[in-house]
C-alpha positions as CSV (number, residue, x, y, z in Angstrom):
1,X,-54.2,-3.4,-71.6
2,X,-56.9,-6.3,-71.1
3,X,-54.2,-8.3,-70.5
4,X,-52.8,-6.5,-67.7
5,X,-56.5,-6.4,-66.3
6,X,-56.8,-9.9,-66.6
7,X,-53.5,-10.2,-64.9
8,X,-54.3,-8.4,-62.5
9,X,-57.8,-10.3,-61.7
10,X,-56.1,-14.0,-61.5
11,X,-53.6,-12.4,-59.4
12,X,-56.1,-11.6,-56.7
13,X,-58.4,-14.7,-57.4
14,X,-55.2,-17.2,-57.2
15,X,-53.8,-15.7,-53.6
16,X,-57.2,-15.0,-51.9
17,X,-55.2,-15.3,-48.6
18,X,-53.4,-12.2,-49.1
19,X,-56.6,-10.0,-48.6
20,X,-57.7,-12.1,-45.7
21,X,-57.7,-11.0,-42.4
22,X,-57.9,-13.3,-38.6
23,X,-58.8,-12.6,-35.5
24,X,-56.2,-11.2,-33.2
25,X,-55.7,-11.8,-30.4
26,X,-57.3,-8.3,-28.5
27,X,-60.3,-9.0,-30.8
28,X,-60.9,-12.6,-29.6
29,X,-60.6,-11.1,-25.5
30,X,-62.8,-8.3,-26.6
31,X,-65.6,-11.2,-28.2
32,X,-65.0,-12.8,-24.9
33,X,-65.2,-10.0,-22.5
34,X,-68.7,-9.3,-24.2
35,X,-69.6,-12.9,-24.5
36,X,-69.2,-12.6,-20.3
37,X,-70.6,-9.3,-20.0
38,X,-73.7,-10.7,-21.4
39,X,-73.8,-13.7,-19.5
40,X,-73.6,-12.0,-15.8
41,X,-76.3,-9.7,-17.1
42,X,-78.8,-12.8,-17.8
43,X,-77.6,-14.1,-14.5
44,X,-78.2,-10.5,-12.9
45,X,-81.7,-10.6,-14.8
46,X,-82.9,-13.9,-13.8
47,X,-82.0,-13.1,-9.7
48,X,-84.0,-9.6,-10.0
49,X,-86.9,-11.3,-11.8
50,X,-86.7,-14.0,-9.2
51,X,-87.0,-11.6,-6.7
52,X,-89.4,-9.3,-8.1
53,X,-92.2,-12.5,-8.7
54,X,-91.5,-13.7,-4.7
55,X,-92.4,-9.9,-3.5
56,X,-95.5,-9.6,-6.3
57,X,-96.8,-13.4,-5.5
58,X,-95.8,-14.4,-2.3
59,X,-96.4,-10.9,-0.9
60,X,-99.9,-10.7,-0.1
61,X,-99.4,-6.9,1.2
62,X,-100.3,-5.5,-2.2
63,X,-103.5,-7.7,-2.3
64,X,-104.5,-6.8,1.0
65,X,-104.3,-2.8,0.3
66,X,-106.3,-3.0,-2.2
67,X,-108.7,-5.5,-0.6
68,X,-109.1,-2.8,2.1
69,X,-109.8,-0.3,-0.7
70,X,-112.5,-1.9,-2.0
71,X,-114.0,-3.0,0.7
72,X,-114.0,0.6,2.1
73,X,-115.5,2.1,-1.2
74,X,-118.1,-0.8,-1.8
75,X,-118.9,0.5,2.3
76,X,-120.7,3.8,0.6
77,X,-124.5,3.5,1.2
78,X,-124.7,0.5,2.9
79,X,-126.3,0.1,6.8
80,X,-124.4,-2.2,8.9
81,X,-126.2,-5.4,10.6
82,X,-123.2,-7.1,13.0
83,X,-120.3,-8.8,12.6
84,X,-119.6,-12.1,13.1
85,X,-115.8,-13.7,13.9
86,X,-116.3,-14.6,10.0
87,X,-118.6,-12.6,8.4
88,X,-119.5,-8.8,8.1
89,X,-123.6,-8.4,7.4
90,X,-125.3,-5.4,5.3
91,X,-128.4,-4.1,4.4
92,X,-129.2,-2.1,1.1
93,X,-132.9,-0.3,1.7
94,X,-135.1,1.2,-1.6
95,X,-136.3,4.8,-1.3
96,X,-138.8,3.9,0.5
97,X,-136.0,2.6,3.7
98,X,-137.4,-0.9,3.3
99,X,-135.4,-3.8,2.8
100,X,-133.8,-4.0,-0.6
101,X,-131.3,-6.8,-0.3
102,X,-128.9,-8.5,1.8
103,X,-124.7,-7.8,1.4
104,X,-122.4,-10.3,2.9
105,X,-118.5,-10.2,3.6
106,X,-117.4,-13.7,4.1
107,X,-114.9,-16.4,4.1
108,X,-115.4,-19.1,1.8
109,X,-112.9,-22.0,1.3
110,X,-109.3,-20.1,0.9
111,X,-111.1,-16.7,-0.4
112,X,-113.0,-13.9,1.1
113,X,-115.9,-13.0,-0.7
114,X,-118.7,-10.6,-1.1
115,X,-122.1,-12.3,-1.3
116,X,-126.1,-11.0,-1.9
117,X,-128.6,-12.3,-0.4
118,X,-129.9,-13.4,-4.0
119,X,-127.2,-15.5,-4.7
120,X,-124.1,-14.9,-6.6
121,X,-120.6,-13.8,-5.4
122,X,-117.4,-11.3,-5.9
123,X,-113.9,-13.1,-4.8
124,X,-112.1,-10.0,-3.1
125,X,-109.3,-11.6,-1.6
126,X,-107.4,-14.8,-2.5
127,X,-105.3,-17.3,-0.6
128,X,-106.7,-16.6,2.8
129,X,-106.4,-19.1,5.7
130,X,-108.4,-17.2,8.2
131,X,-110.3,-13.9,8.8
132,X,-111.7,-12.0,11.7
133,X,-113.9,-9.4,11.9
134,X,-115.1,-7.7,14.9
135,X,-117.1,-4.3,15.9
136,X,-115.3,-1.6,17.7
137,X,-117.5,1.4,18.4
138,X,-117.7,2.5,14.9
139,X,-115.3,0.7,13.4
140,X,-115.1,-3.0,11.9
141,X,-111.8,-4.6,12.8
142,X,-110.2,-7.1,10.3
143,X,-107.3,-9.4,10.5
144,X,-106.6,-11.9,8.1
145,X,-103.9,-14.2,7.8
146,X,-103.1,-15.6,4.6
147,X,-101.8,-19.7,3.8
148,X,-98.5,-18.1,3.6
149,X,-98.2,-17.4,7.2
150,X,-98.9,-13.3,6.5
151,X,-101.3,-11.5,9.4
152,X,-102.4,-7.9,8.6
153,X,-104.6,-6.1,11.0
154,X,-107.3,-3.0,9.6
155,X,-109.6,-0.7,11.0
156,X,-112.5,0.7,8.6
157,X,-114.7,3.2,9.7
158,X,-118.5,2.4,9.5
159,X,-119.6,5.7,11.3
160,X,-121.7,6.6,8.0
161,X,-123.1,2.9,7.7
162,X,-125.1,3.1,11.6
163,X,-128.2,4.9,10.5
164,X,-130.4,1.8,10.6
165,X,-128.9,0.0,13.1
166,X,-130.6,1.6,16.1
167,X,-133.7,0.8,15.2
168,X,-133.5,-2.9,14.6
């Protein structure tokens, strides 16, 4: 009986080709069809994610809604002075309604900026070739055009920032 056994095991060490199985031929298309599938999706990848970084950093729309946004809220207890073709001028007054400090919204180098009068600045908006800011009744007007050839146009309400300006 061991003999049989051991038989048996140099029968299927001797012919190890016997248990062996190739590729066939519908196997090695099927590697292939995947092996192509998987390339056209990187392709497909790379094109979207192309895509997606021109529209998030060439784009400056996103920047500029959000620029407007902040400007608007940083707006909230502030007395408008004038506007320059470059600059937009606030006040901040104490309790008392006497000077407390000085806010500027300007253009400086390629960035628009919000500056105090006792030094220090906030970049608010990047990669800007030119700016414009005007009064309209009580509005400020802004249009920007940024070093990508972009122009956007805004009107922020400064009905609630006149108080003071009257009696300048």
């Amino acid at each position: 009986m061991e003999k049989k056994k051991f038989l048996l095991k140099s029968f299927l060490f001797k012919n190890p080709i016997l248990n062996q199985k190739g590729f066939t031929l519908l196997e090695a298309l099927a590697a292939l069809f995947i092996l192509m599938l998987c390339i056209s999706l990187l392709s497909f990848v790379t094109t979207q994610y192309h895509s997606i970084r021109k529209q998030t950093f060439e784009d400056r729309q996103l920047e500029w809604h959000m620029f407007l946004n902040q400007l608007d809220y940083s707006f909230e207890g502030l007395i408008f002075v004038k506007a320059k073709s470059n600059e937009l001028q606030f006040k901040v007054l104490d309790e008392k309604g006497e000077l407390k400090e000085t806010i500027y919204y300007e253009r400086y180098y390629e960035m628009v900026r919000r500056r105090t009068g006792s030094g220090g600045h906030h970049p608010m908006l990047m990669k800007v070739k030119s700016i414009d800011f005007s009064q309209n009744d009580s509005f400020v007007e802004i249009t920007v055009t940024f070093l990508n050839q972009e122009t956007y146009h805004a009107q922020i309400s400064i009905e609630n920032n006149l108080e003071g300006v009257q009696n300048e």
